[in-house]
N, CA, C and O atoms as CSV, one atom per row, in Angstrom:
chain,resi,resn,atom,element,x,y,z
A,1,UNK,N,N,109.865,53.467,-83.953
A,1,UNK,CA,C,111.039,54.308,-84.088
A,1,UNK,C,C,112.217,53.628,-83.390
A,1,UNK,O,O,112.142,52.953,-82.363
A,2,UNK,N,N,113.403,53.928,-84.154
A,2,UNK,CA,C,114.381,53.088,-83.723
A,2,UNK,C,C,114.921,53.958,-81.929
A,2,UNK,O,O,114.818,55.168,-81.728
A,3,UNK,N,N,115.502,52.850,-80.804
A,3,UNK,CA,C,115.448,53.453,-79.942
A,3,UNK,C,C,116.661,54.403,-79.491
A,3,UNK,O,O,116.484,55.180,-78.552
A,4,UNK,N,N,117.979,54.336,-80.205
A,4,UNK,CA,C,119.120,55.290,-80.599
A,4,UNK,C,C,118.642,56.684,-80.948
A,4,UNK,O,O,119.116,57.748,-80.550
A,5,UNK,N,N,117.490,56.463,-81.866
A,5,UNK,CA,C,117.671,58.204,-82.033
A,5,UNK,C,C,116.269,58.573,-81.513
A,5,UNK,O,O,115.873,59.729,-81.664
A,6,UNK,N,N,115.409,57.539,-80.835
A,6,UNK,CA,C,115.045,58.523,-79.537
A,6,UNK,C,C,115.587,58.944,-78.458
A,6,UNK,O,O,115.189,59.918,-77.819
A,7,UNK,N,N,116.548,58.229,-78.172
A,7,UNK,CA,C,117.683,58.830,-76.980
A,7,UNK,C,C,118.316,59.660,-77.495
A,7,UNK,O,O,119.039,60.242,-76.687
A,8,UNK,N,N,118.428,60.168,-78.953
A,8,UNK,CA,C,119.528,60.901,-79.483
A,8,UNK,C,C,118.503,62.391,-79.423
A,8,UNK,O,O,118.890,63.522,-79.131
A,9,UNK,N,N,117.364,62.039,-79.730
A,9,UNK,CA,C,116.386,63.279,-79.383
A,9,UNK,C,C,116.327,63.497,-77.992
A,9,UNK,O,O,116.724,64.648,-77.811
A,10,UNK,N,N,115.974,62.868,-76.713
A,10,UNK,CA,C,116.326,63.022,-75.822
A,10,UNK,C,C,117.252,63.584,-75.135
A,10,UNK,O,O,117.078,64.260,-74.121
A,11,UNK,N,N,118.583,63.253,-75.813
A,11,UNK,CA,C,119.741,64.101,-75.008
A,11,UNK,C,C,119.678,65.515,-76.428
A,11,UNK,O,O,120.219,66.553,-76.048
A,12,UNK,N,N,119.343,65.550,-77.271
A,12,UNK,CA,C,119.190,66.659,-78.238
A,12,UNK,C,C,117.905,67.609,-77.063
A,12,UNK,O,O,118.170,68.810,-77.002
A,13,UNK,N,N,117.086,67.327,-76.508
A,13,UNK,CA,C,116.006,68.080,-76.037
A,13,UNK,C,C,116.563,68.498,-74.458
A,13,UNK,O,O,116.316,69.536,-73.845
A,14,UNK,N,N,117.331,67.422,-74.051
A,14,UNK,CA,C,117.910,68.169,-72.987
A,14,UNK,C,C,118.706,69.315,-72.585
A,14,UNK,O,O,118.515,70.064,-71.627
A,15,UNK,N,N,119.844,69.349,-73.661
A,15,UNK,CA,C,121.024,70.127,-74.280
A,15,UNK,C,C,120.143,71.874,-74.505
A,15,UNK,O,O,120.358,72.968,-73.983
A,16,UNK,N,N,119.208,71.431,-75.450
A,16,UNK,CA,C,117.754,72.839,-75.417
A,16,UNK,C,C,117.502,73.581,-74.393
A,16,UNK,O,O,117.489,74.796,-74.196
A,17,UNK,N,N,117.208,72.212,-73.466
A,17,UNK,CA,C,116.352,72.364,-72.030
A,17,UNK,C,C,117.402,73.268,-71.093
A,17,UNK,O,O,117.022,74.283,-70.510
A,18,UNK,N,N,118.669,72.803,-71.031
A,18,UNK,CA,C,119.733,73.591,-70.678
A,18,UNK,C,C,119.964,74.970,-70.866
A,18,UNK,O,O,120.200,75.801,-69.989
A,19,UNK,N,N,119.868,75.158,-72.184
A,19,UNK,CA,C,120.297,76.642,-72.843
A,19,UNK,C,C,119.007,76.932,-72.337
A,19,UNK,O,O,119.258,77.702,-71.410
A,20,UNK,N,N,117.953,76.806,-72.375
A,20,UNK,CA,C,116.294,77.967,-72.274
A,20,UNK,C,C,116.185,77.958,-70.609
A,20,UNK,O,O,115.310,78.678,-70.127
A,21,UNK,N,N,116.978,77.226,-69.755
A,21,UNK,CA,C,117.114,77.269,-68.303
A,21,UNK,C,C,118.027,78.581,-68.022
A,21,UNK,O,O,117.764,79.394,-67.136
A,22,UNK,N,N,119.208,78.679,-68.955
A,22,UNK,CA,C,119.945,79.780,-68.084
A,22,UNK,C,C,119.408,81.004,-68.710
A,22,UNK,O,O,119.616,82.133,-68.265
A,23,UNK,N,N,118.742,80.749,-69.711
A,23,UNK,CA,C,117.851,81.829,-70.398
A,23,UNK,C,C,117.127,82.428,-69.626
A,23,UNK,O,O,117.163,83.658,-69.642
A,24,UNK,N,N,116.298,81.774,-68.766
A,24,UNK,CA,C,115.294,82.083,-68.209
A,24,UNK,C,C,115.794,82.600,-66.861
A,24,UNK,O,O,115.324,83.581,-66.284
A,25,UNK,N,N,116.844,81.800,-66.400
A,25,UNK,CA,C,117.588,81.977,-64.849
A,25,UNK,C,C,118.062,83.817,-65.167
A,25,UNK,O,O,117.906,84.633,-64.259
A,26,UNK,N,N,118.577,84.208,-66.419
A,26,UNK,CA,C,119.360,85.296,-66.639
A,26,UNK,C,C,118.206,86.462,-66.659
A,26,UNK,O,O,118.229,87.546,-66.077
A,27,UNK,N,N,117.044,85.830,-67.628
A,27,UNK,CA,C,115.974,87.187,-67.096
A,27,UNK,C,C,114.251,86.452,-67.132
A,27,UNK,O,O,113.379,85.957,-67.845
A,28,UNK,N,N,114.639,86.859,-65.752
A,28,UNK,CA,C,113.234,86.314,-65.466
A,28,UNK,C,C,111.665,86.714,-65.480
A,28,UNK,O,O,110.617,86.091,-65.314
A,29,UNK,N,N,112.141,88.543,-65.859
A,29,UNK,CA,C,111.472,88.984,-66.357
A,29,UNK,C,C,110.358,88.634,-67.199
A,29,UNK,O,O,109.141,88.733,-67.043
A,30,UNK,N,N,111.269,88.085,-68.372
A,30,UNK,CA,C,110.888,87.568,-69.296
A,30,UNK,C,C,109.618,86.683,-69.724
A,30,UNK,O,O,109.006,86.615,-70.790
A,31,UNK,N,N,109.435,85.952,-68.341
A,31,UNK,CA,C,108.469,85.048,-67.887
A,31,UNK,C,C,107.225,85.763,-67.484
A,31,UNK,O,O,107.204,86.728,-66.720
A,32,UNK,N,N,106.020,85.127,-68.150
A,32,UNK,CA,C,104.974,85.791,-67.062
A,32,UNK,C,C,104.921,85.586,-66.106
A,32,UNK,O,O,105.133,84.389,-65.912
A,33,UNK,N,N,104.656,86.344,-64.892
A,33,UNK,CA,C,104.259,86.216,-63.738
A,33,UNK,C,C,103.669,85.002,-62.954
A,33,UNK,O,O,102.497,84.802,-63.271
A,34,UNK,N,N,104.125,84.189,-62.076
A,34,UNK,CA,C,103.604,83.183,-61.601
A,34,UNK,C,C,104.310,81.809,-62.561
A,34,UNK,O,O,104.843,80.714,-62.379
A,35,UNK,N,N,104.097,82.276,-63.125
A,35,UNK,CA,C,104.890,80.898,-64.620
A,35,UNK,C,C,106.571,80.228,-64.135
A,35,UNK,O,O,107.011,79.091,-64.307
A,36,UNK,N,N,107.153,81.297,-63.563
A,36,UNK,CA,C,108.336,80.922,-63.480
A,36,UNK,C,C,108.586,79.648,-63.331
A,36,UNK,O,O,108.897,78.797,-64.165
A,37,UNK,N,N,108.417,79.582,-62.153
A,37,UNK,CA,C,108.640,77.838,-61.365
A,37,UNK,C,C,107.897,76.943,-62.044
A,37,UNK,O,O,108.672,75.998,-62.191
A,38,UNK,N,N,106.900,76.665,-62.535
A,38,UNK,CA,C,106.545,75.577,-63.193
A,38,UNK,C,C,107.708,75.218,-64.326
A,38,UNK,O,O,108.408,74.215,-64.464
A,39,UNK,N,N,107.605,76.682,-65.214
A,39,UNK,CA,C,108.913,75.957,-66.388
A,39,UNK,C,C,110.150,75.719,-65.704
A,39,UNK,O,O,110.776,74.757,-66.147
A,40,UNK,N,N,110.583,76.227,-64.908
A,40,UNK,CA,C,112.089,76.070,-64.635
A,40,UNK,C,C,111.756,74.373,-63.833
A,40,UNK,O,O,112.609,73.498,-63.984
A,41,UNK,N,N,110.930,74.179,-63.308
A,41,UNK,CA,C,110.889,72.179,-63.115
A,41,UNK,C,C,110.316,71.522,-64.291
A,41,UNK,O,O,110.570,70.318,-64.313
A,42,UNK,N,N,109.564,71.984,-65.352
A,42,UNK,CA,C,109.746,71.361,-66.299
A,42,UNK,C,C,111.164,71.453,-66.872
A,42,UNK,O,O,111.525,70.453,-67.491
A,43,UNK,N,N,111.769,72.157,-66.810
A,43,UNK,CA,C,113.184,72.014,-68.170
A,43,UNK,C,C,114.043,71.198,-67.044
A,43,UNK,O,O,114.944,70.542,-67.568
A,44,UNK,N,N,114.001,71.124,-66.123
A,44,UNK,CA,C,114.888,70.231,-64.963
A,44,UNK,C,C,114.457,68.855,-65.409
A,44,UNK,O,O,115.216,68.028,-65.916
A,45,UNK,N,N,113.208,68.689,-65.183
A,45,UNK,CA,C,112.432,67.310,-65.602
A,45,UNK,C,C,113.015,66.887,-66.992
A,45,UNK,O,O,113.157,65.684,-67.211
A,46,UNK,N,N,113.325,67.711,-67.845
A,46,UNK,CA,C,113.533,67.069,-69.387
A,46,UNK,C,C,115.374,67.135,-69.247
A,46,UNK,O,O,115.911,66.285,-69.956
A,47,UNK,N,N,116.215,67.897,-68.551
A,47,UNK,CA,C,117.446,67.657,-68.384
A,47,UNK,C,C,117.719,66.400,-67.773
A,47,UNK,O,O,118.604,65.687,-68.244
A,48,UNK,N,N,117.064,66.049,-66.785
A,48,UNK,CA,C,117.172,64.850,-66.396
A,48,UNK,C,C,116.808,63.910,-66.725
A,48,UNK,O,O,117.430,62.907,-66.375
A,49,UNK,N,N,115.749,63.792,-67.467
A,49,UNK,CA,C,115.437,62.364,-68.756
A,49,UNK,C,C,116.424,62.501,-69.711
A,49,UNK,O,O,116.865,61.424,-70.114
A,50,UNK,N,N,116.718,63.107,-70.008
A,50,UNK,CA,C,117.678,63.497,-71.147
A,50,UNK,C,C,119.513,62.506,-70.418
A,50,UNK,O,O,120.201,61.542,-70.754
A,51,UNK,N,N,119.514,63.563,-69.328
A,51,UNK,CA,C,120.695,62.511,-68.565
A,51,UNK,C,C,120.931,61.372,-68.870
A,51,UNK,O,O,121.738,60.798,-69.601
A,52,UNK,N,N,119.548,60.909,-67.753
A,52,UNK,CA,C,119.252,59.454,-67.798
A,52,UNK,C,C,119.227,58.547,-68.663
A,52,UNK,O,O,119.406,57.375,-68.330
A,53,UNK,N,N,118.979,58.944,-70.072
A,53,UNK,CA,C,118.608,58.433,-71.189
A,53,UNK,C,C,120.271,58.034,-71.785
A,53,UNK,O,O,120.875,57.106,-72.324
A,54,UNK,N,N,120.492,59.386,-71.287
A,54,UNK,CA,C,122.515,59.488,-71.907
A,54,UNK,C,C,122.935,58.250,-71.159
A,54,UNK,O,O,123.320,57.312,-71.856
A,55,UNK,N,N,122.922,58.083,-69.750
A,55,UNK,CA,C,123.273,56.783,-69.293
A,55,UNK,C,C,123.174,55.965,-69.433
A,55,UNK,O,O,124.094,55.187,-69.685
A,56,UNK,N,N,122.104,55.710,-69.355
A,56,UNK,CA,C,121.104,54.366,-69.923
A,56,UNK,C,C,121.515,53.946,-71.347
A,56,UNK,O,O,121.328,52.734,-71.452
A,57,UNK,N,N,122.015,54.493,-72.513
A,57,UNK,CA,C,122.300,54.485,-73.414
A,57,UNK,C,C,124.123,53.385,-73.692
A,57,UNK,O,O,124.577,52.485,-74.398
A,58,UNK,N,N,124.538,54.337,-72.530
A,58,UNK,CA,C,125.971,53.750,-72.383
A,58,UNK,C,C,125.899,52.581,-71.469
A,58,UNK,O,O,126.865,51.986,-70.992
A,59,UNK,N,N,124.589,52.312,-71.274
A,59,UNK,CA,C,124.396,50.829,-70.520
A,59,UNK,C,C,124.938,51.524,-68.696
A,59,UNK,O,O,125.822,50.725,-68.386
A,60,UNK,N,N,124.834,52.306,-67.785
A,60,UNK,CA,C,125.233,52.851,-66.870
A,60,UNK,C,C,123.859,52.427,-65.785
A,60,UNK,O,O,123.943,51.896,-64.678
A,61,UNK,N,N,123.349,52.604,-66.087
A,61,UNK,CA,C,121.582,52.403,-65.275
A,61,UNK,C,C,120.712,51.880,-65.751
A,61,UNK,O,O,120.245,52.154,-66.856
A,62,UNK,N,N,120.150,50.617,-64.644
A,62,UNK,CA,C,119.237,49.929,-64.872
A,62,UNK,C,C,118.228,50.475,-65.267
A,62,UNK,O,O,118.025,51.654,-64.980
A,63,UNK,N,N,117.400,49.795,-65.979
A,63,UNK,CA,C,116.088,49.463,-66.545
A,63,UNK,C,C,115.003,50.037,-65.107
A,63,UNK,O,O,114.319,51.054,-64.990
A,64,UNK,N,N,115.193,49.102,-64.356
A,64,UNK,CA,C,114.239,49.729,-62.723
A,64,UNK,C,C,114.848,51.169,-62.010
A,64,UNK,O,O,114.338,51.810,-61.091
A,65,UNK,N,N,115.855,51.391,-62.604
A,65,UNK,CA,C,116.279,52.935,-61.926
A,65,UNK,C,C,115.515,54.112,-62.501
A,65,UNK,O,O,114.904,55.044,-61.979
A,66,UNK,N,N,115.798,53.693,-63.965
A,66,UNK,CA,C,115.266,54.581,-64.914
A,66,UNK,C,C,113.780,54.772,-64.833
A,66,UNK,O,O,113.255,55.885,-64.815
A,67,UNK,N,N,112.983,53.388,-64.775
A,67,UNK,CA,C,111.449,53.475,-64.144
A,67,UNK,C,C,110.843,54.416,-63.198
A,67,UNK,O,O,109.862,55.153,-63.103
A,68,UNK,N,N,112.194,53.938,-62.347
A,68,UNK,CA,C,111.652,55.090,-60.765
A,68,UNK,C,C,111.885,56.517,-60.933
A,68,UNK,O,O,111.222,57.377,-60.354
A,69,UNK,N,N,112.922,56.772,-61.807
A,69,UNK,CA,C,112.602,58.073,-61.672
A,69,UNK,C,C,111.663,58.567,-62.446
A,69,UNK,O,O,111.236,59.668,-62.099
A,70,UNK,N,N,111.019,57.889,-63.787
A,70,UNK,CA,C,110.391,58.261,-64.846
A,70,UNK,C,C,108.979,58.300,-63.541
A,70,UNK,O,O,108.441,59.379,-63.294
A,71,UNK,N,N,108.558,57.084,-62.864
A,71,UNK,CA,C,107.413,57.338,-61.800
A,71,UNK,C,C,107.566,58.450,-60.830
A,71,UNK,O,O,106.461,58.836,-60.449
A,72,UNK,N,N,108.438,59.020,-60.363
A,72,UNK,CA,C,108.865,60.154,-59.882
A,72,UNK,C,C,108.562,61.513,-60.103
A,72,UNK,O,O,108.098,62.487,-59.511
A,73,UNK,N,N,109.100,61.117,-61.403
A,73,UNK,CA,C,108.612,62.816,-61.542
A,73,UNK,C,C,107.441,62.974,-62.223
A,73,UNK,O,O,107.368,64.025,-62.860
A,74,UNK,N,N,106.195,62.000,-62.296
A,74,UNK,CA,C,104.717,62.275,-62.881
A,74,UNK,C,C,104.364,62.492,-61.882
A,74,UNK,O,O,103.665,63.502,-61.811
A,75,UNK,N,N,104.655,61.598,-60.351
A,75,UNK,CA,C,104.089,61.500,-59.127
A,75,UNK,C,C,104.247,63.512,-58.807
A,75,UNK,O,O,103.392,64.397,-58.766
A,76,UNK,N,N,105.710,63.524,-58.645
A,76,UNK,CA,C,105.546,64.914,-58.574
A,76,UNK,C,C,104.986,65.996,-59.313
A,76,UNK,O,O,105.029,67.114,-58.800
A,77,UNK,N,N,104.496,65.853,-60.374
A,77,UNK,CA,C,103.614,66.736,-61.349
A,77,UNK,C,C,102.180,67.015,-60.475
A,77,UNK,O,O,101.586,68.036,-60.128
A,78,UNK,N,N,101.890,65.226,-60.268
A,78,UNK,CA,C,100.842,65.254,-59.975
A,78,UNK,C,C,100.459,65.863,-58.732
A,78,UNK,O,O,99.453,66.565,-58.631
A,79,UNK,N,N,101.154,65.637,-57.889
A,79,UNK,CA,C,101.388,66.171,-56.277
A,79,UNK,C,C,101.139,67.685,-56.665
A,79,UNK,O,O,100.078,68.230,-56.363
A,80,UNK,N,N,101.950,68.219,-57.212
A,80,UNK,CA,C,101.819,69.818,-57.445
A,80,UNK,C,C,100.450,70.255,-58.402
A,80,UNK,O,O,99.979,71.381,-58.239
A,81,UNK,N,N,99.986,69.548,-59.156
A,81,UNK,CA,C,98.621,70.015,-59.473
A,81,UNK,C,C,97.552,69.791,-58.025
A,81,UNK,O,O,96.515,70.344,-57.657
A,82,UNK,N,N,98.008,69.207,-57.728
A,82,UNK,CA,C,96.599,69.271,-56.959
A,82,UNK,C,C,96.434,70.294,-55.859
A,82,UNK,O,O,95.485,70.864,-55.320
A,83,UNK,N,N,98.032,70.292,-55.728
A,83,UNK,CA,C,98.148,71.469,-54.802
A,83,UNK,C,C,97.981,72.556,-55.567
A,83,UNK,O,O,97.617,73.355,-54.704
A,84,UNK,N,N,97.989,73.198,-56.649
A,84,UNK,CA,C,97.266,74.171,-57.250
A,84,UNK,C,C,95.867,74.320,-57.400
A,84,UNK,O,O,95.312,75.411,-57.538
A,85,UNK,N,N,95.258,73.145,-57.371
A,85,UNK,CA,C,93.693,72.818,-57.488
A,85,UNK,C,C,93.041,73.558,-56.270
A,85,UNK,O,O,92.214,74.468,-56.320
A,86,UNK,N,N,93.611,72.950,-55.135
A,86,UNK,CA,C,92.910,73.243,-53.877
A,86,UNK,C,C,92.972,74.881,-53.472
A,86,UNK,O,O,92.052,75.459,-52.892
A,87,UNK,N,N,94.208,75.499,-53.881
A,87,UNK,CA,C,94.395,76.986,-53.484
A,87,UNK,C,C,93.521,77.847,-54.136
A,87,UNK,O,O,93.563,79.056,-53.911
């Protein structure tokens, strides 16, 4: 796949990720119980690839920036499962 309009999906999935954030920020109700916080750092996680991608696109950020954060935030996925595991 050409790599333009995976960044173009990228910042298209972020833009989403945005609107279903204040969605969720506005009623939280809405959410099952306990669920909240996981989605609201997933849609953070995809706003910010999405960013990044926007930058990266306009040539703004390295290749190794973009890495670290992409290692970043699995590291932190992972960190937080396990801390769900153990409780």
């Amino acid at each position: 796949m050409d790599r333009k309009k995976l960044v173009a999906e990228a910042v298209e999935a972020g833009r989403i990720a945005s609107h279903n954030l204040k969605v969720i920020q506005g009623n939280p109700e809405a959410v099952k119980h306990g669920q909240y916080d996981s989605i609201e750092n997933y849609l953070m996680m995809v706003i910010r690839v999405a960013e990044i991608e926007k930058a990266r696109l306009a040539g703004r950020t390295s290749l190794r920036t973009r890495l670290k954060y992409l290692v970043a935030s699995i590291l932190r996925e992972d960190l937080n499962k396990g801390k769900r595991d153990a409780a």
